[in-house]
N, C-alpha and C positions, 0 to 999 in steps of 0.2 A: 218385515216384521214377523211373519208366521217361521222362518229361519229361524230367528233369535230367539223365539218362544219356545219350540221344539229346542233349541240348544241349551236355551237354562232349564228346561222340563230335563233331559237327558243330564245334564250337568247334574242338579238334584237328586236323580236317583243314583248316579254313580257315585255322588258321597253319603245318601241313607245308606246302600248295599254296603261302602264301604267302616261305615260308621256303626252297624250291625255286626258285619263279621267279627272287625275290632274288639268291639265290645264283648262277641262270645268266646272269642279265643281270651280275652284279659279274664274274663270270669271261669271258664274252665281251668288257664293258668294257675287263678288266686285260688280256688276248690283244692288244686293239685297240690298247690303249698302250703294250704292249712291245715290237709289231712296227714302231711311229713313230715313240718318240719321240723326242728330241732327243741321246742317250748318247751315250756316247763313243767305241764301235764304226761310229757310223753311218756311211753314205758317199752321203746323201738331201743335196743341197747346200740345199733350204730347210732342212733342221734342223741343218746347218752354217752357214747362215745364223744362226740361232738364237743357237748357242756366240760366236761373234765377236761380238753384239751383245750378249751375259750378259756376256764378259767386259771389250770396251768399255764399259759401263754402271758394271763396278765399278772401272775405270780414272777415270772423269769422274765418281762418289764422293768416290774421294780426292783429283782437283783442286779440287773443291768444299767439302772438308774446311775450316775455319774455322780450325783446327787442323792447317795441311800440315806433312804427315813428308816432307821430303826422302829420296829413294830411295825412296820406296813402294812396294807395287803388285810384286815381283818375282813369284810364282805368277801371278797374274794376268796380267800381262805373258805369262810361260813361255807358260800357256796361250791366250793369244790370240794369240799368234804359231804356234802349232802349229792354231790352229783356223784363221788368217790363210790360212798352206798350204794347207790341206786345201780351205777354198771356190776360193782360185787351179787347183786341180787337178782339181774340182768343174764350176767355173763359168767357163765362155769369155768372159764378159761381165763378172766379175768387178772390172773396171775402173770399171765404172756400177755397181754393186751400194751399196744403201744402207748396207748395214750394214758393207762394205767402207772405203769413204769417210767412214764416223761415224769407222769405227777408228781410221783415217788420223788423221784433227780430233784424236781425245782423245792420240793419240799424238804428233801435233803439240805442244799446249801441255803434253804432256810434256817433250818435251824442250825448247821453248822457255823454261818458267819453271826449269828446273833450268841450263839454258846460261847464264839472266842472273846468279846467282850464283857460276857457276862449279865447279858441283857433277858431281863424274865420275859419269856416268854408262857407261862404257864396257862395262859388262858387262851392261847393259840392249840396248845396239847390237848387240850378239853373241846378242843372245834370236834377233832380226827376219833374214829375207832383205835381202841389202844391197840390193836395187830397191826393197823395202816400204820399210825404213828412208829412202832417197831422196826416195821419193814420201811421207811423213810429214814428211821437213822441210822439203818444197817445196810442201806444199800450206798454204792459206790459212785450213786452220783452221776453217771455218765451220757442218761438219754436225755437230760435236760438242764435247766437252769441258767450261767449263762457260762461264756468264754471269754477270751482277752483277744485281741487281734490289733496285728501292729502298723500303720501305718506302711511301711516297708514292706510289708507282704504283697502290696497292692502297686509297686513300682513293674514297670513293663507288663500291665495287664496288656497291653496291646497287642503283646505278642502268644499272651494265651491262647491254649486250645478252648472251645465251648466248651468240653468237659470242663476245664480246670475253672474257667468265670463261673460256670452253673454252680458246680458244687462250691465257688469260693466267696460267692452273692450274697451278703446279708441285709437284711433292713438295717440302714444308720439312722439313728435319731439325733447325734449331736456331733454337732460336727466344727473344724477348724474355723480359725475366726478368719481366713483367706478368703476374699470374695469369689463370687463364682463369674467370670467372665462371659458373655453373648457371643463369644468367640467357642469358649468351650461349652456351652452348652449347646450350639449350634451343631458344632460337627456330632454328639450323641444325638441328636435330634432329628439328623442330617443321616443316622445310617438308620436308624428306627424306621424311614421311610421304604425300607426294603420288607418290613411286614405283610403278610397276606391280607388279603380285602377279597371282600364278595365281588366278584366278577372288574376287578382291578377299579373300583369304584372309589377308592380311597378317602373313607369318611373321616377321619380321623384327623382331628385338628388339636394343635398344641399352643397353650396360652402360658409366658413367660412370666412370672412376676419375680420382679428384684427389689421392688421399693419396702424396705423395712418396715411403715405403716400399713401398705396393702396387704404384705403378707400375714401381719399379724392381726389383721382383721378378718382376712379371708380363713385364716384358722381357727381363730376365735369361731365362724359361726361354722364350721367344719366339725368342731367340738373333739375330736381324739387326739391330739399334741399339746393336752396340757401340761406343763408339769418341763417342758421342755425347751431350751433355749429357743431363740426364734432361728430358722435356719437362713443360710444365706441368699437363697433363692427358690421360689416355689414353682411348681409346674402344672397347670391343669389341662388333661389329656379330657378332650368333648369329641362326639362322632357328631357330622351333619346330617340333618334328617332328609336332607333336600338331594343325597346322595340315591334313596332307596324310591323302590320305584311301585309296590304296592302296598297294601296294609299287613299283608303276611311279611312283609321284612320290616315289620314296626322295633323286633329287638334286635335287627342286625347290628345296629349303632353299639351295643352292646357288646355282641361276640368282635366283632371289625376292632373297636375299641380298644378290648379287654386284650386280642393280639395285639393291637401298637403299643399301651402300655407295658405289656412285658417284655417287648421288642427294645424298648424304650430303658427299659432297667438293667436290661443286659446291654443295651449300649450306652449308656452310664457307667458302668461297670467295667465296659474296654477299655473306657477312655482317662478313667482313672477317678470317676469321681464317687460319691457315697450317694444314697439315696433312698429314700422310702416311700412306698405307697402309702396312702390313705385313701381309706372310703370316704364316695360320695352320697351315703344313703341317709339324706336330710328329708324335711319335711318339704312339704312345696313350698312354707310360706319363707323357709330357708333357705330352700332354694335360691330362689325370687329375690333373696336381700341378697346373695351371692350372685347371683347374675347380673342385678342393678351395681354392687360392687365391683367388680370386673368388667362389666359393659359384653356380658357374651349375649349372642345372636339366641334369638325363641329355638332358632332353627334348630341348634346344637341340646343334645343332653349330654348331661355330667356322666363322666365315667371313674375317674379319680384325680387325684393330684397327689403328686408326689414331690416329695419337699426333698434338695439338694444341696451340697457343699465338697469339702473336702474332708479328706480322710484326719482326723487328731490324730496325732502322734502315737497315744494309742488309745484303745476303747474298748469296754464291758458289754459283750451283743447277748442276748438269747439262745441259748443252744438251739431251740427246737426241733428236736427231731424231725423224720418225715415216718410217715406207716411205712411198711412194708407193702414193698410190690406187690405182694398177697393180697392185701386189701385192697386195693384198687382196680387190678387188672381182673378181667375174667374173658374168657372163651366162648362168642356164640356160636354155639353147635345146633 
């Protein structure tokens, strides 16, 4: 009896200690990313950087649209024009800035496909400073917006180099009406497992959905793929928590994760098929109806889902550029 008392007394404290730590490293965390990040107060011109290329990106969406709505894009517009200011008043250099000059591009073949029909756009003009407005229809167009890619291009990926899949990778949103087979989604699924993991722990677990009703539900409460046919088969990558072994690896599930799924998209990608990520960053109580719908374990947290098919014949992507090496790399000395 005295055993068992001293072991649930010991038990208790090493989940208080563990259940303290927890808690101050999540509150340090959450301090650290309120005081950076990207909101709508800020006056940090990298994370007004940020805003102009969020809302460039949902600009060159809807040129990409297979389905284009003329007049699109107004909030969006709104706001990328007020974030547009913000990095000019920001940024001295603003003129080279990459995320500047994407803006420009998607902004560009804004107005150039709506000018060829003859579609007023005049209350779109009246968003922009008339020098931004200038230099979007003077420029050439080329750091953003979208492209065309053809089906055919994407034959004997197998035999690519990693160069040639990296740079040939795009997010597909809509995709051929060929089902996707458990055959073929297996063998991409099946080399994803060559990903790194913390101390070869392999948290990383992958949930199939092909049924037409599940997937459009599980998107439904996913919320980003509106607007888009339903694709042929959906994928959600979750890490086990039951893999990690103190409370300091509470966000490994995360980084473990975050490599299987990109593991995951390049090997989609060999194998010939299209694919897109989506975020998993719901509420809990969305969560929770997502979990109850899929049937996944308390154990596992969501890391993404990425929706699957085959390549159409051909398709309108996103250009999106990438920054310059420049921005991102640097040297500790």
């Amino acid at each position: 009896m005295g055993n068992s008392i001293i072991d649930s007394l010991k038990k208790a404290k090493r989940r208080y200690v563990a259940q303290w730590t927890l808690s101050s490293l999540d509150k340090y965390r959450g301090h650290q990313y309120l005081d950076t990040y990207a909101g709508p107060d800020t006056d940090d011109a990298v994370a007004v950087k940020a805003q102009v290329t969020f809302y460039a990106h949902q600009i060159e969406k809807g040129l990409s649209h297979s389905d284009f709505r003329y007049g699109f894009g107004k909030k969006a517009l709104a706001n990328l024009s007020r974030a547009l200011d913000k990095l000019r008043s920001l940024d001295d250099g603003y003129a080279d800035n990459e995320a500047y000059l994407s803006a420009l591009s998607a902004l560009h073949e804004y107005i150039v496909r709506h000018n060829a029909v003859g579609y007023d756009i005049t209350d779109v003009r009246r968003l922009f400073a008339a020098d931004v407005w200038s230099a979007a229809v003077e420029t050439e167009g080329v750091e953003g917006g979208s492209v065309v890619v053809s089906a055919s291009t994407k034959n004997g990926n197998g035999e690519k180099t990693f160069r040639e899949l990296a740079h040939e990778r795009h997010a597909i949103r809509e995709y051929a009406d060929t089902p996707v087979t458990l055959v073929e989604l297996s063998e991409a699924i099946d080399l994803a497992r060559t990903a790194p993991s913390v101390c070869n722990r392999q948290a990383a677990r992958v949930h199939v959905i092909q049924d037409a009703d599940l997937i459009a539900k599980a998107l439904k409460l996913q919320g980003g793929f509106n607007g888009y046919p339903m694709p042929p088969a959906l994928l959600l990558v979750t890490a086990d928590n039951r893999s990690f072994l103190n409370v300091y690896e509470h966000n490994e599930g995360f980084i473990d994760g975050g490599l299987f799924g990109m593991q995951l998209l390049m090997s989609l990608e060999a194998v010939g098929l299209a694919a897109c990520p989506l975020n998993t960053v719901m509420s809990v109580e969305t969560e929770n109806k997502a979990r109850t719908l899929l049937h996944i374990p308390e154990s596992e947290v969501f890391i993404m889902y990425i929706t699957v098919g085959h390549y159409p014949e051909q398709i309108r992507l996103c250009k999106s550029q990438r920054y310059a090496l420049s921005s991102i790399m640097s040297v500790c000395e």
